[in-house]
C-alpha positions in Angstrom: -99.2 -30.0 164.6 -95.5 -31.5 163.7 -97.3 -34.6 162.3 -99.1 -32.5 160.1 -96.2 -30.3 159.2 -93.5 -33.4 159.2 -96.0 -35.6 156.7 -97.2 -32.6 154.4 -93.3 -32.0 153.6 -91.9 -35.1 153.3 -94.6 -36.0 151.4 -94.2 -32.6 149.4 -90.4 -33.4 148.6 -91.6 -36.6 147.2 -93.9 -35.3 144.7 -91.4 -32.6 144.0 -89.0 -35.0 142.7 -91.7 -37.3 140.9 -93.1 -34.3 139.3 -89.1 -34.3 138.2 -89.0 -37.4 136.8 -92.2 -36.7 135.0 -90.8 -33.8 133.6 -87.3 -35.3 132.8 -89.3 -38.9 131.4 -92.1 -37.5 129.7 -91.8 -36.0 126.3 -95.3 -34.1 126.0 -94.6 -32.7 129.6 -92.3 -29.8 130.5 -92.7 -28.9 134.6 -90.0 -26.0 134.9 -90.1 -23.6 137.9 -93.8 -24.6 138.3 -92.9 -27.6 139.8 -92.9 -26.1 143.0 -96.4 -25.1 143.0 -97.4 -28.1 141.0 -96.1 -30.3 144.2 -98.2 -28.3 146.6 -101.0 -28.8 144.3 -100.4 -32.5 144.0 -99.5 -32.6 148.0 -102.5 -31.1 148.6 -104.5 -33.3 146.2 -103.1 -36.2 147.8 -104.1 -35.5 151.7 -107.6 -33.8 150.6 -108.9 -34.6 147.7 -107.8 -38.2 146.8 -109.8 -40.0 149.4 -112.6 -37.6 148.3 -112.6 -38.4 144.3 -111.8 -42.1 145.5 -114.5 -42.6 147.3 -117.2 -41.0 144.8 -116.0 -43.1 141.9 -116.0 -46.4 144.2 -119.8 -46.0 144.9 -120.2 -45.1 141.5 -119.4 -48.3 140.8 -120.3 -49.8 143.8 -124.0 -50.2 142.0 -123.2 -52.3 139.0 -120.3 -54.5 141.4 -122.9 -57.7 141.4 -123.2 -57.9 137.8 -119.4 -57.9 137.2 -116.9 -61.4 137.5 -113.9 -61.7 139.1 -111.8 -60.3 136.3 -114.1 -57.6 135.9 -114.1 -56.2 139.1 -110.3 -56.0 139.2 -110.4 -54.2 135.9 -112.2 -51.9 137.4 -110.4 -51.8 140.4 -107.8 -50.7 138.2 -109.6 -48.1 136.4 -110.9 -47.0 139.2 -107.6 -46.3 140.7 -105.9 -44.6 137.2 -109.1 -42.2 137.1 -108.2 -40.9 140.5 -104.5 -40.2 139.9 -105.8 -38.7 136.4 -108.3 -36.3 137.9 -105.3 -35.3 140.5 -102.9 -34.6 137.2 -105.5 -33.0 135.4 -105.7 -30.7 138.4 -102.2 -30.0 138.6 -101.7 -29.0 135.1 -104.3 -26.8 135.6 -103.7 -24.8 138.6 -99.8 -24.8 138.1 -97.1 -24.1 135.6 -96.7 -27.5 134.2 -97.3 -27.5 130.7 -98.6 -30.6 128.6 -97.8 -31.1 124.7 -98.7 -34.5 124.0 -102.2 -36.1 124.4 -100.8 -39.8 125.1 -97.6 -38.6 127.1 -99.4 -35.6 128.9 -102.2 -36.7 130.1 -102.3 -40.7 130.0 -98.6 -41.6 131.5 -98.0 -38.9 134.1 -100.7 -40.9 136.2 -99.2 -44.2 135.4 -95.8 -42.6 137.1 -97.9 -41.4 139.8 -99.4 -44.9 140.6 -96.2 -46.4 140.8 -94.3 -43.5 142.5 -97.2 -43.5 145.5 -97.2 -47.4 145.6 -93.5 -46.9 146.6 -94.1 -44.0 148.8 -96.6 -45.9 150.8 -94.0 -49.0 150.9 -90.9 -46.4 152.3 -93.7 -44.0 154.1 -92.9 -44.7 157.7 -88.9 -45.0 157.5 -89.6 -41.0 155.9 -91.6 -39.6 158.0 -89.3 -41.0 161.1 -86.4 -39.4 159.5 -88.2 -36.0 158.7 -89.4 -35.4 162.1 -85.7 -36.2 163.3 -85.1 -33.1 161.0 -87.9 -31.2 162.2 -86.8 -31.8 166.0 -82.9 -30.6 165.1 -84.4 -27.4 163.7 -86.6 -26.4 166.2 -84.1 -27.3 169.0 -81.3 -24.5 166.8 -84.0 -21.9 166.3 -85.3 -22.3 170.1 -88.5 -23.8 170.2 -90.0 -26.4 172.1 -90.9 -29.8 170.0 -93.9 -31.6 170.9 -92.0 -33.6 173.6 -94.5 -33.9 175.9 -97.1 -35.5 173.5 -96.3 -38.9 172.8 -94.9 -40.3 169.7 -97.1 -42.5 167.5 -96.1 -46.2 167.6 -95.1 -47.9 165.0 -98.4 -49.4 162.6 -97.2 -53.3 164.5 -97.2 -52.0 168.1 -100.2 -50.3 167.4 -103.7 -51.9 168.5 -104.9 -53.2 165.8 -107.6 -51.3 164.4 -110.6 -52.3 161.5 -110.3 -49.3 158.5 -113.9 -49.0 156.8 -113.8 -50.8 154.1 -114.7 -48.6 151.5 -113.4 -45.5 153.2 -111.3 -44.7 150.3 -108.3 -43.4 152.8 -104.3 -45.0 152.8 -103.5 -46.0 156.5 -101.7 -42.7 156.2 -104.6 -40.5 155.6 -106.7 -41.9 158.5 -103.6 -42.0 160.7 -103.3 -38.3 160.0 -106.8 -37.8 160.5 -106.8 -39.4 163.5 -103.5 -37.3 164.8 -105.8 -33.9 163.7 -108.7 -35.2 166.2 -106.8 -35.7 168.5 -105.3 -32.2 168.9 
């Protein structure tokens, strides 16, 4: 349970501040006090639905993959990847308080920021989540409570046996880490 509560916030604080810079870099979009919700949205979005909406559109595509070259296939790679983090931002603005004005800066850059702010989450993930649970552990040792010191740490991904993903699973190593933490308890 303090995986699961350690990677939901830091991951949560992360959006928070790129939904931030969206709102600060972006002309057509104004965030305001919705960017709290809008990050549990997106946080949300991210664990859940992400692997879910990536996976559909890959076997969507999967059917017309041996008619496509090299070049082709990353292209749609690519697309494939900027039509998930649309369908996520089109769900934020949605369900939240962020507002959109502009057709090209509201709905088509917002998911280019997301792409590269998740790339770099995924690079920094790890060193984050160490640091968070660190947090964690100091507050529930001041408030009282027990930490889960008697279940054991995960490794680190290199000490870790080394594991074949599914190929087309559409999960981050951090999904299916956290899936596997959830089966576990």
């Amino acid at each position: 349970m303090k995986n699961w509560i350690v990677r939901f916030a830091a991951l949560y604080v992360f959006n928070l501040a790129v939904l931030l810079l969206i709102g600060l870099l972006t002309p057509g979009v104004n965030v305001g006090w919705g960017v709290l919700w809008a990050s549990v949205i997106l946080t949300a979005g991210v664990i859940w639905l992400k692997p879910l909406i990536h996976k559909w559109f890959a076997s969507m595509t999967e059917k017309s993959a041996s008619r496509r070259n090299k070049a082709g296939e990353t292209f749609v790679r690519i697309g494939l990847v900027f039509a998930v983090e649309l369908v996520l931002w089109i769900l934020v603005v949605w369900f939240s308080g962020v507002a959109v004005h502009n057709w090209l800066f509201g709905y088509i850059l917002p998911p280019v920021f997301l792409l590269i702010a998740w790339a770099i989450y995924d690079a920094i993930d790890d060193r984050l989540h160490e640091r968070a649970g660190v947090i964690y552990d100091r507050a529930s040792a001041k408030i009282g409570r027990s930490t889960d010191a008697a279940s054991p740490t995960p490794a680190s991904p290199t000490a870790a046996p080394a594991t074949k993903p599914e190929p087309h699973d559409g999960l981050t190593a951090e999904q299916r880490r956290m899936l596997d933490e959830l089966g576990g308890s």
